[in-house]
C-alpha positions as a Markdown table, in Angstrom:
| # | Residue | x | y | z |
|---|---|---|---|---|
| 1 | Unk | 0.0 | 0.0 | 0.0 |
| 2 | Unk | 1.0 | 3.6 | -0.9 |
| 3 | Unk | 0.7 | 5.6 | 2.1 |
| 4 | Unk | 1.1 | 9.8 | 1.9 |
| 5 | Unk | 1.6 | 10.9 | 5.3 |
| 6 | Unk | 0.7 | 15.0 | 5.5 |
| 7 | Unk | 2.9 | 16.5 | 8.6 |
| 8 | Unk | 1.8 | 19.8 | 10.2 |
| 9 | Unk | 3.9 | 20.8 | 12.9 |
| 10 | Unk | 6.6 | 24.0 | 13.2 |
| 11 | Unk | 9.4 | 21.8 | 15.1 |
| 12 | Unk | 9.0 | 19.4 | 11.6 |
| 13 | Unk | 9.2 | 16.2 | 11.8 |
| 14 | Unk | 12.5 | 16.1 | 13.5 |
| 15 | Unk | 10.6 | 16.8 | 16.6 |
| 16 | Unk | 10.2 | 13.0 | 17.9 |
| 17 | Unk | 13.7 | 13.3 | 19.2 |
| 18 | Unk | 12.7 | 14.3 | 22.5 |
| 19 | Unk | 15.1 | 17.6 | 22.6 |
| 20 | Unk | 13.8 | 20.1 | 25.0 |
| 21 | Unk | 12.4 | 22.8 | 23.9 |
| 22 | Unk | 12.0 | 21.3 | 20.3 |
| 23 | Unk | 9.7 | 18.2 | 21.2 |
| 24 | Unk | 6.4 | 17.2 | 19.7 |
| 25 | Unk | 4.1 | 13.8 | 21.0 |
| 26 | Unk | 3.0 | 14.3 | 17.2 |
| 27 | Unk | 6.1 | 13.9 | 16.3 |
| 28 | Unk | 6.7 | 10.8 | 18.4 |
| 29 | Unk | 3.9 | 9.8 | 16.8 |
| 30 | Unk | 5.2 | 10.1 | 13.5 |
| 31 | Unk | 8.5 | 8.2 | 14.4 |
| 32 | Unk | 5.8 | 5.3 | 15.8 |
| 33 | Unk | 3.5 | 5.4 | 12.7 |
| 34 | Unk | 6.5 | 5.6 | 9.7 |
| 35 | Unk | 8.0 | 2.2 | 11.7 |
| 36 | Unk | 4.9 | 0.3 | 12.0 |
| 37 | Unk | 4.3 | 0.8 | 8.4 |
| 38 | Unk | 7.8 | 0.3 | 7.1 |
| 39 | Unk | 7.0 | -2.9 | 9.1 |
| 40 | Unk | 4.3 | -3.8 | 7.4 |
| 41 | Unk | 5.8 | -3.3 | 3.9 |
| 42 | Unk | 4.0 | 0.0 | 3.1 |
| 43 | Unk | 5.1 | 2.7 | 0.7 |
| 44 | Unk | 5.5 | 5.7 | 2.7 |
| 45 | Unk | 5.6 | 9.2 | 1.0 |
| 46 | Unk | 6.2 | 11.8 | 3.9 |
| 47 | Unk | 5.1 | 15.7 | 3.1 |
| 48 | Unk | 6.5 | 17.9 | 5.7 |
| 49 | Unk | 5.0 | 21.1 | 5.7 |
| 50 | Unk | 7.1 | 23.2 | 7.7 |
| 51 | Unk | 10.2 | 21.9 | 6.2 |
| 52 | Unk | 8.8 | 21.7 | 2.9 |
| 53 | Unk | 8.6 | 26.2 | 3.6 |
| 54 | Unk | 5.0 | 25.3 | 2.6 |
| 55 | Unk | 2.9 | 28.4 | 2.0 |
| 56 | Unk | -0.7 | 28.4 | 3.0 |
| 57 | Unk | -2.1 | 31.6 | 2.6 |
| 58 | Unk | -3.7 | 31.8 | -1.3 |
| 59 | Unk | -3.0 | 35.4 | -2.3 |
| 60 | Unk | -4.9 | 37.5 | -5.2 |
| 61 | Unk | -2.5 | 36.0 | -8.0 |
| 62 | Unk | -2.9 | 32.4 | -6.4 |
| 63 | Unk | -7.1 | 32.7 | -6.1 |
| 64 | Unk | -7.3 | 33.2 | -9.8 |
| 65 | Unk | -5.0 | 30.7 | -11.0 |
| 66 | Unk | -7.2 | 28.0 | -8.4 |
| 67 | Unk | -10.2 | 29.4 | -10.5 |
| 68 | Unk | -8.6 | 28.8 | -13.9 |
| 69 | Unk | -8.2 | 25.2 | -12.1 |
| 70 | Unk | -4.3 | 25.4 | -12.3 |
| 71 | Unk | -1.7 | 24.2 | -10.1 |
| 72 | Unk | -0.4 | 27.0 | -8.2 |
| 73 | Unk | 3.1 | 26.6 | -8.6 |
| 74 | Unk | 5.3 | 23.5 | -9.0 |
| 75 | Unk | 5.2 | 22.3 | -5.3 |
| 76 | Unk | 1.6 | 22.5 | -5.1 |
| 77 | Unk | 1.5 | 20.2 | -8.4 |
| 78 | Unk | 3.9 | 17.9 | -6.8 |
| 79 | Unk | 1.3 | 17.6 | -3.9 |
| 80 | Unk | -0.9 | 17.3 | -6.0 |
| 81 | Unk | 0.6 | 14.2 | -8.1 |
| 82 | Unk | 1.2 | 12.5 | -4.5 |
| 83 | Unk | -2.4 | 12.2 | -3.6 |
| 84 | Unk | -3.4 | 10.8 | -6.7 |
| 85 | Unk | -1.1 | 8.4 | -6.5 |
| 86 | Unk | -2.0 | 7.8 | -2.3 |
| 87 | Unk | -3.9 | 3.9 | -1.4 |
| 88 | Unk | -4.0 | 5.6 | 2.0 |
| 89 | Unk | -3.8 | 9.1 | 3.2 |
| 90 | Unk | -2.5 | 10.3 | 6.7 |
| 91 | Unk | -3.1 | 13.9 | 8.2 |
| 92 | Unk | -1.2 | 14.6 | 11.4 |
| 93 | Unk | -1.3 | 17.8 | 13.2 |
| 94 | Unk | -2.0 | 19.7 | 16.6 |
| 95 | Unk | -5.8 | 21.0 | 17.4 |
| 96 | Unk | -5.4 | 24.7 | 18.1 |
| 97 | Unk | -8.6 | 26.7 | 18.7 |
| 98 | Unk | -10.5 | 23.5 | 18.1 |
| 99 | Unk | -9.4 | 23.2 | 14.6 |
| 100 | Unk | -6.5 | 22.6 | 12.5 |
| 101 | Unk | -3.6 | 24.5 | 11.9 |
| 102 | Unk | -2.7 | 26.8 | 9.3 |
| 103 | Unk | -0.4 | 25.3 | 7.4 |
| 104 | Unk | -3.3 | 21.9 | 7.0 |
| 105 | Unk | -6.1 | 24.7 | 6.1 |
| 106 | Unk | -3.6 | 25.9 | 3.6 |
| 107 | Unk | -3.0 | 22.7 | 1.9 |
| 108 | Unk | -6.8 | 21.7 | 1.6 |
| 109 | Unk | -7.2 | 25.1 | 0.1 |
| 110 | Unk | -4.1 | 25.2 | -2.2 |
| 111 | Unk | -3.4 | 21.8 | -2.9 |
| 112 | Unk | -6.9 | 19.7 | -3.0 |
| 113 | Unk | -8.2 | 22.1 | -6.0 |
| 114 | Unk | -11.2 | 21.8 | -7.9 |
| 115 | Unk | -10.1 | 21.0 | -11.5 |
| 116 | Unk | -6.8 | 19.2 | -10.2 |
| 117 | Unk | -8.3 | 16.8 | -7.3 |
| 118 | Unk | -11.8 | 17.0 | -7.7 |
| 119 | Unk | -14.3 | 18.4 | -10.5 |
| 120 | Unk | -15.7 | 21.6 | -9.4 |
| 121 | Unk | -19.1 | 20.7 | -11.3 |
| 122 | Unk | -20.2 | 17.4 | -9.8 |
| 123 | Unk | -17.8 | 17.8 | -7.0 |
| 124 | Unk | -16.2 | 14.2 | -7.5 |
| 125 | Unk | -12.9 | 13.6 | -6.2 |
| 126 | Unk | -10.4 | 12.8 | -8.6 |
| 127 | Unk | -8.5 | 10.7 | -6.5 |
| 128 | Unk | -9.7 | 7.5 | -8.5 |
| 129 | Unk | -8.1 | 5.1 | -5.9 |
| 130 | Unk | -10.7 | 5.9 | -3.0 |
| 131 | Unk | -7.6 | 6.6 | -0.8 |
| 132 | Unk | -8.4 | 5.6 | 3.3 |
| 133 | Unk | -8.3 | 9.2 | 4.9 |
| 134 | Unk | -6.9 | 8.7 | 8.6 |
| 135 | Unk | -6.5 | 12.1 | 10.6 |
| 136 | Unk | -4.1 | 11.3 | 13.3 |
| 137 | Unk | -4.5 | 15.0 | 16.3 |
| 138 | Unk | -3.2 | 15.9 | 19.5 |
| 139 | Unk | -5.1 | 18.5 | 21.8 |
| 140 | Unk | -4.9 | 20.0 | 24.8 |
| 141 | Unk | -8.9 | 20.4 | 25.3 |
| 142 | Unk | -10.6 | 17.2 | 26.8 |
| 143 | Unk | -12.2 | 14.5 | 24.5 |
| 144 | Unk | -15.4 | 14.7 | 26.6 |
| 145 | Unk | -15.6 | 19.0 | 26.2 |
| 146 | Unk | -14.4 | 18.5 | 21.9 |
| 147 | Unk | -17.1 | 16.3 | 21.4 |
| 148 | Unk | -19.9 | 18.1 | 23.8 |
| 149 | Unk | -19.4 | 21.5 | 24.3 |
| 150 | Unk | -17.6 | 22.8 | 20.9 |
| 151 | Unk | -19.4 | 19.9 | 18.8 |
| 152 | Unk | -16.8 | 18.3 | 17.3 |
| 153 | Unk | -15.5 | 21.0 | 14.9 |
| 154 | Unk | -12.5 | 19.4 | 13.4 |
| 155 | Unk | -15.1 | 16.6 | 12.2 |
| 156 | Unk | -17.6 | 17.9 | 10.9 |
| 157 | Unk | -15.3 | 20.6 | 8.4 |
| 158 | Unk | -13.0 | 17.8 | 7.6 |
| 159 | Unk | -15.3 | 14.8 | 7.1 |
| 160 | Unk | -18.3 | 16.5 | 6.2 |
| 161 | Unk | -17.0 | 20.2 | 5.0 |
| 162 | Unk | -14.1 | 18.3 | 2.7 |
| 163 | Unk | -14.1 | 14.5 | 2.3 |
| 164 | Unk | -17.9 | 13.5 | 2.2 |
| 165 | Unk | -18.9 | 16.9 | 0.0 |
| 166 | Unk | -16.1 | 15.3 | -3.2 |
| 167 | Unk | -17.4 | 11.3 | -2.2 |
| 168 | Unk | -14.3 | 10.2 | -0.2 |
| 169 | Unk | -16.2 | 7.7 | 2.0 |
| 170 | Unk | -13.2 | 5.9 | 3.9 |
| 171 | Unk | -12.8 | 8.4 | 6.8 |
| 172 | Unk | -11.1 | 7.6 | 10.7 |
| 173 | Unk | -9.9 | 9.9 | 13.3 |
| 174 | Unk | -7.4 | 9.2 | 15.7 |
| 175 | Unk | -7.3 | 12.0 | 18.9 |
| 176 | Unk | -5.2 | 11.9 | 21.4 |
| 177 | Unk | -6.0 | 14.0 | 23.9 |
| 178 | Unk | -4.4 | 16.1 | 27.2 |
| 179 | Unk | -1.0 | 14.2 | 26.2 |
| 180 | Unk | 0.6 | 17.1 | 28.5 |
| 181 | Unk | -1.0 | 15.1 | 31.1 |
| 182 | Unk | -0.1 | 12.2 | 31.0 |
| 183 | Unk | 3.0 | 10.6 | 32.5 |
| 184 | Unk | 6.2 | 9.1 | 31.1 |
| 185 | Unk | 4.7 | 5.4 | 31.1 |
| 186 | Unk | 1.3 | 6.9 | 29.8 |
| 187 | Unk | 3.0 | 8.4 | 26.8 |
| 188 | Unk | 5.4 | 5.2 | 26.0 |
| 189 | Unk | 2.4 | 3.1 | 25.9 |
| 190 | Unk | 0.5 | 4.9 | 23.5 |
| 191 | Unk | 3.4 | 5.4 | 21.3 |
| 192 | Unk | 3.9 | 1.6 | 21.5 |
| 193 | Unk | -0.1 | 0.4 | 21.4 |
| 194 | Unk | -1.2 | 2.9 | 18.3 |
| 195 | Unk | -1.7 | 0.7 | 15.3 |
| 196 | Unk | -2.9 | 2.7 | 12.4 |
């Protein structure tokens, strides 16, 4: 299987080293994920935004090229070539504000295009394969509050908002939540247990 892992985090995917002060648990996760796979004789293709220098905010110029249903430049068409060519798909990034990142919104908005990965009439994804979407998150807010009090943002603009709307039907999310609060052991048993 061809897995295209899409990392969102500004310490990059370096950040699984455990270096103070440059640490993420996303990261770790990473690190735990890209073995498992490798282990199970995937394909992995790893976008890293923040290394990558990806730009996610679509100026004036960018806006009408995405109308004229153009790539927006070559890195966005390379993106763009990698989730075609994606049996599985993996999002990875931080909750903040109860949704995604910037660099993530960016790359929905820049890189999954109407004309390039979906039609913009009938709104049918282009990716032919019927890729598995899996979003792996950390957050600081509680699963319980997420789900109850803010209603489950994050799902409902990324598996209704994005994925359903172009008929991408093969949808998971994997939260982990309050990692900050967690001990030592706590945090080297997830990393170990998570199967994706």
């Amino acid at each position: 299987m061809k897995t295209l892992i899409i990392f969102d985090h500004p310490y990059t995917a370096a950040a699984g080293n455990n270096v103070p002060h440059h640490r993420s648990f996303l990261a770790a996760l990473l690190q735990a994920t890209l073995t498992k796979l490798e282990q199970a004789g995937d394909t992995i293709d790893l976008i890293d935004l923040h290394a990558d220098n990806f730009d996610p905010v679509m100026s004036a110029t960018d806006l009408t090229t995405w109308r004229k249903g153009q790539p927006l430049n070559a890195q966005v068409a390379d993106y763009q070539q990698r989730l075609l060519a994606a049996d599985r798909i993996i999002f990875m990034f931080p909750v903040w504000w109860e949704v995604m990142p910037a660099m993530t919104k960016g790359f929905l908005d820049k890189v999954y295009a109407k004309g390039q990965c979906y039609d913009p009439k009938s709104m049918q994804t282009k990716l032919v394969k019927q890729p598995r979407i899996e979003i792996i998150t950390t957050m600081s807010t509680p699963n319980w509050a997420y789900r109850l009090l803010f209603g489950a943002p994050l799902a409902k603009m990324l598996f209704r908002g994005t994925f359903i709307k172009t008929r991408l039907w093969h949808f998971k999310w994997h939260n982990f939540a309050q990692v900050e609060k967690k001990t030592l052991a706590q945090r080297q048993a997830i990393l170990r247990d998570f199967t994706i």
